[in-house]
VEXKE-14191 format. One line per 3 residues: number of its first residue (from 1); for each residue x, y, z of N, C-alpha, C, CB. Coordinates in Angstrom, 3 decimals. Glycine has a CB too. Example, Ala and Ser with C-alpha at 12.3 -4.5 7.8 and 13.67 -1.06 7.14 Angstrom:
1) 13.190 -5.690 7.800 12.300 -4.500 7.800 13.200 -3.300 7.800 11.308 -4.473 9.046 | 12.850 -2.250 7.080 13.670 -1.060 7.140 12.900 0.030 7.870 14.084 -0.598 5.725;
END
This chain:
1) -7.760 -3.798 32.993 -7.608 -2.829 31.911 -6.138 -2.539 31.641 -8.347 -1.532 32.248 | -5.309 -2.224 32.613 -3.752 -2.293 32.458 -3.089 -3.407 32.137 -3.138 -1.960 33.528 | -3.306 -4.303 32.321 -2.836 -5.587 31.571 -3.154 -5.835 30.468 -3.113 -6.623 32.048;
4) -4.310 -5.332 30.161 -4.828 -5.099 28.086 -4.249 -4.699 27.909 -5.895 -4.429 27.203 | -3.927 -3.148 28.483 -2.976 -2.066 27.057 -1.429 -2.499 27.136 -2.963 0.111 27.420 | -0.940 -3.026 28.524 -0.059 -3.583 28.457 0.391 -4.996 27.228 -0.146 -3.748 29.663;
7) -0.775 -5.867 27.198 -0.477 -7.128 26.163 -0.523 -6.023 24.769 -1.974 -8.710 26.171 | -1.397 -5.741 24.808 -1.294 -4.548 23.250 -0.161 -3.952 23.218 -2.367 -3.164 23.133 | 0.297 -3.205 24.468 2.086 -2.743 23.355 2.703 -3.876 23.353 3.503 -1.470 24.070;
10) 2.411 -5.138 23.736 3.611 -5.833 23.615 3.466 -6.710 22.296 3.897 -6.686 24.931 | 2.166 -7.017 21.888 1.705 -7.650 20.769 1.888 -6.464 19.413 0.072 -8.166 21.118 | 1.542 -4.763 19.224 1.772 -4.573 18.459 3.483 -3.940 17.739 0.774 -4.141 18.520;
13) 3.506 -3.793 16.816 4.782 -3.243 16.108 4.813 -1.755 16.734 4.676 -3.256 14.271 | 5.916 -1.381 17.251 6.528 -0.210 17.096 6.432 1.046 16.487 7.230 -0.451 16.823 | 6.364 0.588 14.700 6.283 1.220 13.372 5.077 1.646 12.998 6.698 0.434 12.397;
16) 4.212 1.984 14.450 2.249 1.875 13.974 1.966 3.006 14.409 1.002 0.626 14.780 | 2.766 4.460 13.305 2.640 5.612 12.972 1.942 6.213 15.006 1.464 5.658 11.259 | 2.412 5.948 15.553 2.173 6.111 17.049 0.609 5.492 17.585 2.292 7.827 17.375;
19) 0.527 4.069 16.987 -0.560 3.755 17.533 -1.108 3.443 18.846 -0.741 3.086 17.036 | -2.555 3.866 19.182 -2.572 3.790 20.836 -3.087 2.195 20.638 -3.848 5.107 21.890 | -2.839 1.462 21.997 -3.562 0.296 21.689 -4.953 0.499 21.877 -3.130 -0.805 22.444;
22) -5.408 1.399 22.544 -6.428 2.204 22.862 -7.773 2.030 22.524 -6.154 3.205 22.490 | -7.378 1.910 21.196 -8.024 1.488 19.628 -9.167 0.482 19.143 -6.973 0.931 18.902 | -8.115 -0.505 19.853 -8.593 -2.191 19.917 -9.618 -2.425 21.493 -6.772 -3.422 20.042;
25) -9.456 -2.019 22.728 -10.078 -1.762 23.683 -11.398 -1.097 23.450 -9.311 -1.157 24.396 | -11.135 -0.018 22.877 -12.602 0.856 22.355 -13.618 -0.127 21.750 -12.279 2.094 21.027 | -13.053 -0.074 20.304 -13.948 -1.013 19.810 -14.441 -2.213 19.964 -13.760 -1.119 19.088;
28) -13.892 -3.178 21.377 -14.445 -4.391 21.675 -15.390 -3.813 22.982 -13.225 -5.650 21.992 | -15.005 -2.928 23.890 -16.683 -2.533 24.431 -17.586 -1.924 23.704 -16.789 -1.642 25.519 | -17.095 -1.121 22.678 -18.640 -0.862 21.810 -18.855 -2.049 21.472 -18.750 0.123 20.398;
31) -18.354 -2.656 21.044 -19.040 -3.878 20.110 -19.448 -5.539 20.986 -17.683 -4.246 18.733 | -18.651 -5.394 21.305 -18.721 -6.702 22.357 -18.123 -8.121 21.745 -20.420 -7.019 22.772 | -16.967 -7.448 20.653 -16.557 -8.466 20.293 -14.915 -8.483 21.116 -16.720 -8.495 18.673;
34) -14.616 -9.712 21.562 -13.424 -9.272 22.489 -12.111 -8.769 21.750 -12.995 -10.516 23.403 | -11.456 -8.408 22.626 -10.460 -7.653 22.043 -9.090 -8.548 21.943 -10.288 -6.334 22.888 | -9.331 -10.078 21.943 -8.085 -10.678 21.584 -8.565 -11.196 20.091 -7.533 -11.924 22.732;
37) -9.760 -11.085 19.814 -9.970 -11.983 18.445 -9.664 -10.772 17.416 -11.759 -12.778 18.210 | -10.418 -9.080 18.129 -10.346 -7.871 17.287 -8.596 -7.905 16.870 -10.941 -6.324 18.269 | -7.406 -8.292 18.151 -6.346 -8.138 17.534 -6.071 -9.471 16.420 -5.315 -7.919 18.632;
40) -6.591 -10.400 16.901 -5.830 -11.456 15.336 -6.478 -11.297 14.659 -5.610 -13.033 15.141 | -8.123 -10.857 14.288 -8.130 -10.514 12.779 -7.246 -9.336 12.357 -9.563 -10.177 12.332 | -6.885 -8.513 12.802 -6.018 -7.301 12.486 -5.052 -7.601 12.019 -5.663 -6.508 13.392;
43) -4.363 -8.827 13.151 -2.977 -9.228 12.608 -2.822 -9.712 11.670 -2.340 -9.903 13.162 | -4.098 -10.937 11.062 -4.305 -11.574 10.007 -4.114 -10.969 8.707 -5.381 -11.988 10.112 | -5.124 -9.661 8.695 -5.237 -8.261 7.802 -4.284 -7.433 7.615 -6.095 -7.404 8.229;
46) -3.621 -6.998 8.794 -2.886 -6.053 8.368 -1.469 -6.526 8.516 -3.198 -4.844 9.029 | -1.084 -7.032 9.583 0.135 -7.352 10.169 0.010 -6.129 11.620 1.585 -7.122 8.872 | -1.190 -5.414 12.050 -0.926 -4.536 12.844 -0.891 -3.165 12.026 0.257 -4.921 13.543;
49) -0.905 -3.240 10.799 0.258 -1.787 10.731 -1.155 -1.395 10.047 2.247 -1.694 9.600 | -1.243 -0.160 10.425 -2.467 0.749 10.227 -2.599 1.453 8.651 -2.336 1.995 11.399 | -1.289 1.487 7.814 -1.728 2.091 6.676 -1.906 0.550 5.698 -0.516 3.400 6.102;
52) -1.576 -0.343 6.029 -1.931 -1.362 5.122 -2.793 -0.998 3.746 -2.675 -2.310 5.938 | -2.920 -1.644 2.786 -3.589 -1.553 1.718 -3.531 -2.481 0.456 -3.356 -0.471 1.435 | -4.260 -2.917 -0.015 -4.505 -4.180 -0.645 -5.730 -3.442 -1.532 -4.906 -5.619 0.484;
55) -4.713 -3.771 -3.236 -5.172 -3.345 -3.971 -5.620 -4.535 -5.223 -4.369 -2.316 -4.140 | -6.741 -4.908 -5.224 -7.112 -5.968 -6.035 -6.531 -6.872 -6.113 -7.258 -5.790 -7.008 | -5.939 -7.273 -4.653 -5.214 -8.559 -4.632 -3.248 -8.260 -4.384 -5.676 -9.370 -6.355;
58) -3.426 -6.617 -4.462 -1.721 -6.240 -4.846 -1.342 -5.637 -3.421 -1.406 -4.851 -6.351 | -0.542 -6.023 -2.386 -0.292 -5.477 -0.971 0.223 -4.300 -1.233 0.627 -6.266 -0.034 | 0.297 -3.571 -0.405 1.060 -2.317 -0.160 1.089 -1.891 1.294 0.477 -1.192 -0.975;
61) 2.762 -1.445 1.613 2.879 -1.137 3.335 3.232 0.314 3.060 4.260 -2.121 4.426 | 2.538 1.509 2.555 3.114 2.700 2.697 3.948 3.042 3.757 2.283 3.480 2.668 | 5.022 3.487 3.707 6.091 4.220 4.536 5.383 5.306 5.511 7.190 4.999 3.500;
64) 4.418 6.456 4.996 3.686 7.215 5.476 2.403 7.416 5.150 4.163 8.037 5.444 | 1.965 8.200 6.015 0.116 8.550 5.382 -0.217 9.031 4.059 -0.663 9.790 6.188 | 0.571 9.766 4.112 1.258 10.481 2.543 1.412 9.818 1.050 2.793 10.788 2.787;
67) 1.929 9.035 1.053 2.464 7.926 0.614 0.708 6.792 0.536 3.957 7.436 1.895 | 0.262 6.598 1.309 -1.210 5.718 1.639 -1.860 6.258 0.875 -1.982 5.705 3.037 | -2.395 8.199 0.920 -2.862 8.436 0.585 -2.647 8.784 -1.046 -3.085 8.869 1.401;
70) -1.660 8.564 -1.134 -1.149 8.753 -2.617 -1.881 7.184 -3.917 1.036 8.689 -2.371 | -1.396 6.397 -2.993 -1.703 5.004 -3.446 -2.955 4.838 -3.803 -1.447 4.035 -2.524 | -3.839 5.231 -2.677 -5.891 5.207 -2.614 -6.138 6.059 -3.395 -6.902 5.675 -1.134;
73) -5.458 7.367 -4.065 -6.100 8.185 -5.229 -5.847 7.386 -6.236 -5.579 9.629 -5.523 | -4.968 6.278 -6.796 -4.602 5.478 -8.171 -5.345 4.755 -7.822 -3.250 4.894 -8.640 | -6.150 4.349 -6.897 -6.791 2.749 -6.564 -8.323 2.923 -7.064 -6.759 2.230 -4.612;
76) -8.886 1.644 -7.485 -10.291 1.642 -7.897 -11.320 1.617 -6.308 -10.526 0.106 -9.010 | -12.061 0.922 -7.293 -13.036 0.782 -5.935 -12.688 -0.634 -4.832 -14.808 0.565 -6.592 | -11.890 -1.561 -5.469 -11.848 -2.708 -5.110 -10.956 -2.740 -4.187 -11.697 -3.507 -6.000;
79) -10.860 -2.080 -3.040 -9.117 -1.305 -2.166 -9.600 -2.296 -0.666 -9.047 1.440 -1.692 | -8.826 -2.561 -0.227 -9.473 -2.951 1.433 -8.028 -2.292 1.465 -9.977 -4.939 2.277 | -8.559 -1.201 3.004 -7.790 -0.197 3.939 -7.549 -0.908 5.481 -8.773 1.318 4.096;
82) -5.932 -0.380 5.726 -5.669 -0.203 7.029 -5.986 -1.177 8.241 -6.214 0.850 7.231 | -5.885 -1.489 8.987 -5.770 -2.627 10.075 -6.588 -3.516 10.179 -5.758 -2.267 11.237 | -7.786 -3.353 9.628 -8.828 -4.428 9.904 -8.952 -4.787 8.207 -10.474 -3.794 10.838;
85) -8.159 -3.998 7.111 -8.475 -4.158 5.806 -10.250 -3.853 5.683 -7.939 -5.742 5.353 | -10.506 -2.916 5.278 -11.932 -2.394 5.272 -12.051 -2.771 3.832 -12.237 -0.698 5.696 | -12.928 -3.227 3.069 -13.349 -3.327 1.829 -13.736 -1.843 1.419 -14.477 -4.366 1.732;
88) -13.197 -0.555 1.126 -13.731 0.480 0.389 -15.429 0.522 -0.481 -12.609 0.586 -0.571 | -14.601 -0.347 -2.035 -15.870 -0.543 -2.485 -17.010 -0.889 -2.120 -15.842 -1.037 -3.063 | -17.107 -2.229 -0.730 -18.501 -2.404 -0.110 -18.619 -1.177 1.245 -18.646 -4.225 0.518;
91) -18.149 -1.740 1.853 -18.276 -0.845 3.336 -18.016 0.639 3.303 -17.191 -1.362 4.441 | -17.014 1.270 2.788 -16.481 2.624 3.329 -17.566 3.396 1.954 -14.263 2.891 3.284 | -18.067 2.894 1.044 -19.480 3.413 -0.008 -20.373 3.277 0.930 -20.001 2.462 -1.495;
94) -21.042 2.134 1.776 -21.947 2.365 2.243 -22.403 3.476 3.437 -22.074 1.388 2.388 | -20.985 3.240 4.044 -21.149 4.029 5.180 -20.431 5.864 4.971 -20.321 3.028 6.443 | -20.499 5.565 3.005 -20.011 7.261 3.285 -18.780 8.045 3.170 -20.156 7.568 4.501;
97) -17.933 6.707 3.810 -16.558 7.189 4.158 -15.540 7.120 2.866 -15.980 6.259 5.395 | -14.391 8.363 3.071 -13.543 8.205 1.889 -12.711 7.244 2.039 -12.836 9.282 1.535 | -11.437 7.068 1.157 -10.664 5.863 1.401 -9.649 6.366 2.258 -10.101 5.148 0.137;
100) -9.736 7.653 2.711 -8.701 8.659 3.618 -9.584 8.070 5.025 -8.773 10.864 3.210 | -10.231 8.701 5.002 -11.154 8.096 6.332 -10.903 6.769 6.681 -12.718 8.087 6.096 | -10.599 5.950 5.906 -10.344 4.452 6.954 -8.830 4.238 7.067 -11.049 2.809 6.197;
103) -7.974 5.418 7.024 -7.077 5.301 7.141 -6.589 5.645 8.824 -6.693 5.896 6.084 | -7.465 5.926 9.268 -7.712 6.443 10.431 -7.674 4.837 11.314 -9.227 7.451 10.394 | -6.852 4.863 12.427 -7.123 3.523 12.850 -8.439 3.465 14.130 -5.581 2.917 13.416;
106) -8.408 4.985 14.736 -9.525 4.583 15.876 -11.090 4.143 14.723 -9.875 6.383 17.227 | -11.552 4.754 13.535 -12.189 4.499 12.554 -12.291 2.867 12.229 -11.612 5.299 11.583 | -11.297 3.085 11.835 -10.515 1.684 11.134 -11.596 0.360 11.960 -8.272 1.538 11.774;
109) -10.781 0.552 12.947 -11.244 -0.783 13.781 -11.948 -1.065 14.523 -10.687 -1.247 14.324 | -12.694 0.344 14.689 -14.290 0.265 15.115 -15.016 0.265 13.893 -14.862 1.536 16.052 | -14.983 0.498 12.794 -15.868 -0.303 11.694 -15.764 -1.521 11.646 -15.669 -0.008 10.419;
112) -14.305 -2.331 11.725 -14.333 -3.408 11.285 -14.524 -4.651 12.472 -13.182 -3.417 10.492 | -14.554 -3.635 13.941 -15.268 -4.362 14.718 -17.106 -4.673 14.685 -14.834 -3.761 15.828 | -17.013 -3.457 14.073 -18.687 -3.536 13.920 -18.866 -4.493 12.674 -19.513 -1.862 13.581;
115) -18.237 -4.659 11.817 -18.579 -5.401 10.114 -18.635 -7.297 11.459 -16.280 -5.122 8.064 | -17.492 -7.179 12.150 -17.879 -8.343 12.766 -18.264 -9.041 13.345 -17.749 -8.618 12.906 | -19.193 -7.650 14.543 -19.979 -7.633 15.138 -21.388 -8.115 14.587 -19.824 -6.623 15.539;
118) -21.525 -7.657 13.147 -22.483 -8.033 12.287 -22.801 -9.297 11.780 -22.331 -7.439 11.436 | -21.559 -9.955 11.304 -21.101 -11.023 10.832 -21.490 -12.311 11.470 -19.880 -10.870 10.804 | -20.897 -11.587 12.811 -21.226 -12.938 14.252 -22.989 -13.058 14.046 -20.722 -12.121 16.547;
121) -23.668 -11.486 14.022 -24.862 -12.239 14.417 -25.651 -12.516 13.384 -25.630 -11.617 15.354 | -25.435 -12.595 12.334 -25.963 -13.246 10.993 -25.639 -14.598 10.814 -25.449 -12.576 9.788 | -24.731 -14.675 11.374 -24.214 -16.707 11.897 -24.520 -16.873 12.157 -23.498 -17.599 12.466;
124) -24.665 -16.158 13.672 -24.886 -17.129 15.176 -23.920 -17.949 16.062 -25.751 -18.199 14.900 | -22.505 -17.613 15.248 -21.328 -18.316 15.695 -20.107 -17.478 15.518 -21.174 -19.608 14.969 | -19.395 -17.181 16.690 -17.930 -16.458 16.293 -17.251 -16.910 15.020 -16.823 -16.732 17.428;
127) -16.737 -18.273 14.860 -16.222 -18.402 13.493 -16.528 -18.527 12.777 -15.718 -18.864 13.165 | -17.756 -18.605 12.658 -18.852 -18.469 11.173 -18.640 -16.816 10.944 -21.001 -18.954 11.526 | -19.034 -16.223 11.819 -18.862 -14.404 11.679 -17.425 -14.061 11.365 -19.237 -13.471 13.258;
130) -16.200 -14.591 11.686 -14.872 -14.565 11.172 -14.946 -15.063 9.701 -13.905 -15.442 12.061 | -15.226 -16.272 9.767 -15.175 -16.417 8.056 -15.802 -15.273 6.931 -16.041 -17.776 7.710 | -17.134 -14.941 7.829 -18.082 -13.983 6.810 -17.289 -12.862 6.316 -19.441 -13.301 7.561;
133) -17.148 -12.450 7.873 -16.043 -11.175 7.901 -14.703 -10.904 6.307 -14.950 -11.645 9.600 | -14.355 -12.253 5.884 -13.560 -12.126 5.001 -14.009 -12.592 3.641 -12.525 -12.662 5.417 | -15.024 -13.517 3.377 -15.225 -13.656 2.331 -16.387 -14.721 2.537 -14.045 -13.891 1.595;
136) -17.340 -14.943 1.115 -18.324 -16.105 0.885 -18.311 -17.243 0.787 -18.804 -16.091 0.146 | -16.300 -17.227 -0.287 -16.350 -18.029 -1.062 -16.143 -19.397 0.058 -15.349 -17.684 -2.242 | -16.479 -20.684 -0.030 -15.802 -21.473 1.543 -14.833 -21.494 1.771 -15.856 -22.707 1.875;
139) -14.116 -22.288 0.601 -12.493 -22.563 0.907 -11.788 -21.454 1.210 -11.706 -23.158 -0.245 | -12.063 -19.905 0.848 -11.426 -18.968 1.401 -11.562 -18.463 2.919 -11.656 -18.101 0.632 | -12.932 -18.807 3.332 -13.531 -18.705 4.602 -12.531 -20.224 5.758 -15.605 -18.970 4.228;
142) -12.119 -21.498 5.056 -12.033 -22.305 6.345 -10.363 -21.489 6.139 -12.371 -24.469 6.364 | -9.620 -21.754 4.841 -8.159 -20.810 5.657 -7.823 -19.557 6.246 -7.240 -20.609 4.921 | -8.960 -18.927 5.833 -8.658 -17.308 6.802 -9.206 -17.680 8.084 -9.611 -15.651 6.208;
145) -10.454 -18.555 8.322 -10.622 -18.933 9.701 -9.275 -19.178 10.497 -11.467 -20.174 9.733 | -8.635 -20.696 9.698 -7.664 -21.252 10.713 -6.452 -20.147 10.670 -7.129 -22.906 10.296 | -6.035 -19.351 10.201 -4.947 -18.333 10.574 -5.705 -17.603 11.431 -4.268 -17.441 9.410;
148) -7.129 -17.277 11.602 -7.280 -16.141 12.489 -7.202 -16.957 13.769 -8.675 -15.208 12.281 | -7.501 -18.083 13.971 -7.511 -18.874 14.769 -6.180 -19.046 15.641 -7.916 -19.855 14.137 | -5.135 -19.509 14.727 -3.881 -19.379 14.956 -3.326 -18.256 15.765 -3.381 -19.395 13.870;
151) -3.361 -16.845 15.238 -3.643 -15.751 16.098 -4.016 -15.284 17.094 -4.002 -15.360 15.888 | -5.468 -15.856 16.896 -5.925 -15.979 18.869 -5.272 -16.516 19.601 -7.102 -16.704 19.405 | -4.859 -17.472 19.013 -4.282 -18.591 20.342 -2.759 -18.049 20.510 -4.248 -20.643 19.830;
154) -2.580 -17.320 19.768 -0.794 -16.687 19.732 -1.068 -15.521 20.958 -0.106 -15.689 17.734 | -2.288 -14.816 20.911 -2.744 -13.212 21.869 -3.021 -14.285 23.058 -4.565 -11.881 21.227 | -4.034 -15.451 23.118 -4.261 -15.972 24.618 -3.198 -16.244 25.163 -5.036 -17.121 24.817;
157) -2.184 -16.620 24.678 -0.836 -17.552 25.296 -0.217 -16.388 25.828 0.302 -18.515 24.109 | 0.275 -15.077 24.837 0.541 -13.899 25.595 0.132 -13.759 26.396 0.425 -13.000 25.290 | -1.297 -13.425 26.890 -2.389 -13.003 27.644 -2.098 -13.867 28.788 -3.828 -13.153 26.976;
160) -1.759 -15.277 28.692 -1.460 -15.812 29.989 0.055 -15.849 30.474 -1.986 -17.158 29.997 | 0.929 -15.540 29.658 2.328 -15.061 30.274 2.686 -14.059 31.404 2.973 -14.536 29.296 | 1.370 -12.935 30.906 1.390 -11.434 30.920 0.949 -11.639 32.864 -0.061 -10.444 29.493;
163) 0.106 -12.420 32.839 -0.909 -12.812 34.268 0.169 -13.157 35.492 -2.077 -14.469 33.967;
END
């Protein structure tokens, strides 16, 4: 367990409004998805950084929450939020939540561990459930695969330095 939170401060940014790695640990024992794949889709999504926001295709790294939350009141429905990039319009409608609410990272990435928790078992395969996780279309599914892929293997190699 100390060698997780340890690879987690060393894998995330600094600039992550005081993020615990905490975060990423949680949500892979609820979910049982491990917590080196939970960090490269994150990294893939967000870069790490918890206010992320992606507005119909348009990035945005708010400076503060403030600032995040300023952005998500001009934004439609079409917004994916914060570290795991949450789709608003599908997910944070279904489940309720405002676009403030997934700004939240312990939130954040226990939804979007669970969206992939879901994902996996509607496959039947981790990278089938990674692809789902981001989109239908294929060709968008095999390149977000191979970067998330890329990622993992960037957290395992850490992971075995760290040992």
């Amino acid at each position: 367990m100390y060698i997780g939170l340890a690879l987690l401060l060393v894998l995330l940014p600094g600039q992550c409004w005081g993020l615990s790695p905490d975060v990423f640990l949680r949500a892979s024992a609820a979910t049982g998805i491990p917590v080196e794949l939970i960090l490269a889709v994150s990294h893939v999504e967000s870069g790490y950084q918890p206010s992320a926001i992606n507005v119909a295709g348009r990035s945005f790294l708010p400076s503060s929450r403030n600032e995040a939350e300023w952005i998500l009141k001009r934004s439609g429905d079409n917004v994916d939020i914060g570290l795991m990039q949450i789709n608003w319009g599908h997910w944070g409608k279904k489940f309720g939540l405002s676009k403030s609410d997934l700004l939240d990272p312990w939130l954040n990435v226990l939804l979007g561990a669970r969206i992939l928790e879901h994902c996996v078992r509607v496959s039947g395969n981790w990278w089938k459930g990674v692809a789902l996780y981001h989109s239908l279309n294929d060709a968008r599914q095999r390149e977000y695969v191979e970067k998330v892929r890329q990622s993992y293997r960037r957290v395992l190699i850490k992971m075995r330095k760290m040992n």
